[in-house]
Backbone bond lengths (Angstrom), bond angles and torsions (degrees), N, CA, C in turn:
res aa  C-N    CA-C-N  psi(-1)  N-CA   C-N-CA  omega(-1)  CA-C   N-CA-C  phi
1 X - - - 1.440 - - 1.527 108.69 -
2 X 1.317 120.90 146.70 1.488 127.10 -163.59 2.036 89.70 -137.35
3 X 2.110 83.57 143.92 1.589 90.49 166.15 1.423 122.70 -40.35
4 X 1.301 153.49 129.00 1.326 137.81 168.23 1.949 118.43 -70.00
5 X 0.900 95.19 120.43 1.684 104.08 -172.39 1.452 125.16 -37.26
6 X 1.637 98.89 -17.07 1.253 121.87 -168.81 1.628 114.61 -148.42
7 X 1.263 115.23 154.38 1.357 110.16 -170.50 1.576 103.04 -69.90
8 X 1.631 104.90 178.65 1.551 102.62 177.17 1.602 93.19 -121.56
9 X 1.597 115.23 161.56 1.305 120.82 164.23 1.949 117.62 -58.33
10 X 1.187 88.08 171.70 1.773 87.48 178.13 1.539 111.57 -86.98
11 X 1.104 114.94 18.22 1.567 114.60 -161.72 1.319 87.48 -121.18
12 X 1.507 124.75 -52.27 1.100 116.14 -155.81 1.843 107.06 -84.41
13 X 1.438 102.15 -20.86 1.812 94.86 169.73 1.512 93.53 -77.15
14 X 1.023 146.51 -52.88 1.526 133.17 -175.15 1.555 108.88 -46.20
15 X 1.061 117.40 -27.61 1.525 111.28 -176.50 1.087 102.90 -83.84
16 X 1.713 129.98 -47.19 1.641 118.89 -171.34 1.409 87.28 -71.23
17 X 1.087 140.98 -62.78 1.874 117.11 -168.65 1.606 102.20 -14.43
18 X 1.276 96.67 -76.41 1.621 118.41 -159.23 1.742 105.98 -35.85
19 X 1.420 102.19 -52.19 1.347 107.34 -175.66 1.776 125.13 -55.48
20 X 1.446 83.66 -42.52 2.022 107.18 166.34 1.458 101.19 -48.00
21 X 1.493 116.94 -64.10 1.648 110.38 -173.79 1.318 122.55 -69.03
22 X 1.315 106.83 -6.51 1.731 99.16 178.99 1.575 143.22 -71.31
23 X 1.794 98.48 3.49 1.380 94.72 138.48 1.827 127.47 -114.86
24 X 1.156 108.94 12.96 1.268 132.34 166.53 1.948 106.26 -40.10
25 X 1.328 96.28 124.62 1.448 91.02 -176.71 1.967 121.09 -81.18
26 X 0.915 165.30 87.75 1.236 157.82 -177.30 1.321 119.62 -31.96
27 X 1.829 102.61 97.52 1.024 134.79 175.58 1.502 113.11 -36.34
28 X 1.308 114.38 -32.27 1.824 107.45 -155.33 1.767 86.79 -111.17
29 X 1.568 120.40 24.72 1.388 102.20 166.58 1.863 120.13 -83.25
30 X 1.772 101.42 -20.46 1.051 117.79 -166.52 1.284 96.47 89.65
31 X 1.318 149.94 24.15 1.402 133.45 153.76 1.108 134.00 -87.91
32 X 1.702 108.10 7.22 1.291 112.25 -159.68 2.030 95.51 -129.69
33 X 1.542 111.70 117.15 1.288 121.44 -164.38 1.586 96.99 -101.74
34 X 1.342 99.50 141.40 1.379 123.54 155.29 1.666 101.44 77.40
35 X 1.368 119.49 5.27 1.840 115.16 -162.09 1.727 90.73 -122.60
36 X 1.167 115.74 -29.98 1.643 109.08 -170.08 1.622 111.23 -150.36
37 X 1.280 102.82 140.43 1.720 125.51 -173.24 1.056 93.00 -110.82
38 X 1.350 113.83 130.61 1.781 125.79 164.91 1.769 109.75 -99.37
39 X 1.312 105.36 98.32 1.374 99.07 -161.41 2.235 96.57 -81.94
40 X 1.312 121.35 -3.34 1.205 119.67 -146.33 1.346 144.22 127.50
41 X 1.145 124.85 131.78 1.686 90.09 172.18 2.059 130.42 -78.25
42 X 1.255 97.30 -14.15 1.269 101.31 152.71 1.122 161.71 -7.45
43 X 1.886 99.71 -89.15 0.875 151.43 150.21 1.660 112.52 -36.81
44 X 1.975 101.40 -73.50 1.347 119.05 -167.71 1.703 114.26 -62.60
45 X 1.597 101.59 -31.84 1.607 95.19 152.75 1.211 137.61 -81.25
46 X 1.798 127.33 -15.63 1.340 127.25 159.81 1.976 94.85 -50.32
47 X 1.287 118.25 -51.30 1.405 125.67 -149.11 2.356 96.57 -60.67
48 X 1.116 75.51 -43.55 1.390 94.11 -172.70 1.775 104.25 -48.72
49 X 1.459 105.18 -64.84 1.278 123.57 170.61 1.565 132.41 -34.85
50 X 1.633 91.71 -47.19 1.647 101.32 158.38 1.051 127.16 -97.61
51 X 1.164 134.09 20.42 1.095 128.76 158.74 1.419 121.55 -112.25
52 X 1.394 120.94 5.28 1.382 136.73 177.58 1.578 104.45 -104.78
53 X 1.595 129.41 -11.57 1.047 146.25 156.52 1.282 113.89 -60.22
54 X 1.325 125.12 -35.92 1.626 136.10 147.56 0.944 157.52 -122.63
55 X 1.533 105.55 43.78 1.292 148.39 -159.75 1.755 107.91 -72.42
56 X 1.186 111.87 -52.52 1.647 101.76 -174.24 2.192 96.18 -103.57
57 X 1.460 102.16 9.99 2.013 94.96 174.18 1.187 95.18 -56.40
58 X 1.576 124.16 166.57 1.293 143.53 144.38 1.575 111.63 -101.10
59 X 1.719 113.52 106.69 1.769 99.90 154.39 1.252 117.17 -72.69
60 X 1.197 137.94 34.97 0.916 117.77 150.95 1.707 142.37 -131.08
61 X 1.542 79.56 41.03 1.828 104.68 160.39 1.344 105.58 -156.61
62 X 1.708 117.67 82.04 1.921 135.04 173.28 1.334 104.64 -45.42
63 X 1.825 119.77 -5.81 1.439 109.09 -177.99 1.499 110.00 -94.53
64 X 1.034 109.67 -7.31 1.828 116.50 173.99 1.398 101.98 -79.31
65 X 1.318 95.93 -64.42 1.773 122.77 -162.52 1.334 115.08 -98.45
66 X 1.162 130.55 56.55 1.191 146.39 -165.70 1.661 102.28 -61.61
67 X 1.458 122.67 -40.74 1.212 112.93 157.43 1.498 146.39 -65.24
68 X 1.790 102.14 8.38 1.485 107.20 172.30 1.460 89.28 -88.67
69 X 1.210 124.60 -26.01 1.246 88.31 -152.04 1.766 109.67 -111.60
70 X 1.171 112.28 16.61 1.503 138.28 138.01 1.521 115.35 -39.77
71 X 1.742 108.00 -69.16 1.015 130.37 -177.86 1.728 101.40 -57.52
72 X 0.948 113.67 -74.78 1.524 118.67 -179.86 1.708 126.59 -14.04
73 X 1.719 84.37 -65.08 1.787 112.03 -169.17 1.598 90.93 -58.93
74 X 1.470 113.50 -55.42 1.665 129.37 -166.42 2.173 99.25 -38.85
75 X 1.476 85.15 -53.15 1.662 96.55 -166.25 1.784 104.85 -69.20
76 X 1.152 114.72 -38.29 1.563 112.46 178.69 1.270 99.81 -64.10
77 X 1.432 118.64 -46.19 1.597 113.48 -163.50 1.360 118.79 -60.45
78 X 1.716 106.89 -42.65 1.407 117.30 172.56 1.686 108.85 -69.32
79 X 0.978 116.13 -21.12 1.968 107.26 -163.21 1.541 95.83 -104.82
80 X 1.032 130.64 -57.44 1.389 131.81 -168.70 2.567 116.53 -81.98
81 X 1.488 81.47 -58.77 1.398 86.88 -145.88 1.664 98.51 -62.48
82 X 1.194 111.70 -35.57 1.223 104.30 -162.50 1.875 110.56 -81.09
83 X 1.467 105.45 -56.60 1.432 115.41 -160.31 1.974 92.58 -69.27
84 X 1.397 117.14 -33.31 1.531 110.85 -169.40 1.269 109.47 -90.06
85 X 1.016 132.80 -32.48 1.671 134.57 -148.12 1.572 100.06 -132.43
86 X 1.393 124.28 -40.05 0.975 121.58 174.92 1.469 117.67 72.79
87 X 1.855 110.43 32.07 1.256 138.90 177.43 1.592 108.75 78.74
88 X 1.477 108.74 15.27 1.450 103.61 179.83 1.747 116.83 -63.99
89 X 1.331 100.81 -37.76 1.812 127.81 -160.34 1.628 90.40 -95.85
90 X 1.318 91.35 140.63 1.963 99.20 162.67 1.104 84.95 -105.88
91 X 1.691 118.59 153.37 1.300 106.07 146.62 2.117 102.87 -148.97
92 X 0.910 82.14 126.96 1.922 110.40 -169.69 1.778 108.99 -55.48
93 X 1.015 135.18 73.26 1.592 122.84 175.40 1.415 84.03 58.67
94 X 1.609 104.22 175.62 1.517 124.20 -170.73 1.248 136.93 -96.56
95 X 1.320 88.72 29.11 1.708 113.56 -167.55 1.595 102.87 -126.03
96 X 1.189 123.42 -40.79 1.397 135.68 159.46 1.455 138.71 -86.95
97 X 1.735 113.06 98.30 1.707 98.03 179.41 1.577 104.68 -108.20
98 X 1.367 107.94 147.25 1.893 88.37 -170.38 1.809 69.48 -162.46
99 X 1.625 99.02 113.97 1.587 134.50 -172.56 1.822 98.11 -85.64
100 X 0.871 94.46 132.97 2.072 89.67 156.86 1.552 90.01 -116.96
101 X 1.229 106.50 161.22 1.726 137.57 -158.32 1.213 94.73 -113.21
102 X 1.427 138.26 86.98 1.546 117.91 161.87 1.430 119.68 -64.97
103 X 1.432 105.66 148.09 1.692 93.63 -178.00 1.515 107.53 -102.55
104 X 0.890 125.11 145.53 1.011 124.51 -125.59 1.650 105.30 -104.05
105 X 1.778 103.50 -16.26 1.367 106.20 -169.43 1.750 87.41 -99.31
106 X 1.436 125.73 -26.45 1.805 95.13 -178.41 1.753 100.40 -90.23
C-alpha cells in the first residue's frame, strides 16, 4: 500500500474501514472470549466520552500534558503497585519498569 497522492473523501475512508472489519467478529455478541468486556451501553458511552476528551493529547511529552500523566501514575498506582507488589516495584509510565529488590533479611 502506497501514500495516496491525494486526499480521500470521508465516505470513502469510512467505507474501506467497514470493508477491513468485515470479517471482524462482533464483540457485543458475547462470542468473543477473553478479548472484550461489555460493560453496557452506558458505561461504553461515558468510556467513549473520555476518551475523546484526549483524543489528539500526546503521552508522550507529561510536560505539555501534565494531565496524562496524572492520569497514568493514578492508573499504575491503582492496577499494579499496590494490589501486586505491595509498593515493592516502581514502575515509571508504561514504557519504564525499574523493580528495587528488597532484601529480604534487613
Amino acid at each position: 500500500m502506497q501514500i495516496p497522492t491525494s486526499g480521500m473523501h470521508r465516505e470513502a475512508i469510512l467505507e474501506q474501514l467497514t470493508a477491513y472489519q468485515k470479517d471482524d467478529v462482533d464483540w457485543s455478541s458475547g462470542r468473543v472470549f477473553g478479548y472484550v468486556f461489555d460493560p453496557g451501553s452506558e458505561i461504553l458511552a461515558f468510556a467513549r466520552e473520555v476518551y475523546n476528551r484526549f483524543l489528539t493529547e500526546s503521552a508522550l511529552d507529561f510536560t505539555v500534558y501534565p494531565s496524562l500523566l496524572r492520569l497514568e501514575n493514578d492508573l499504575v498506582d491503582m492496577m499494579l503497585l499496590r494490589p501486586l507488589f505491595d509498593g515493592v516495584c516502581q514502575i515509571q509510565g508504561h514504557f519504564l519498569f525499574r523493580f528495587q529488590i528488597r532484601d529480604p533479611v534487613n
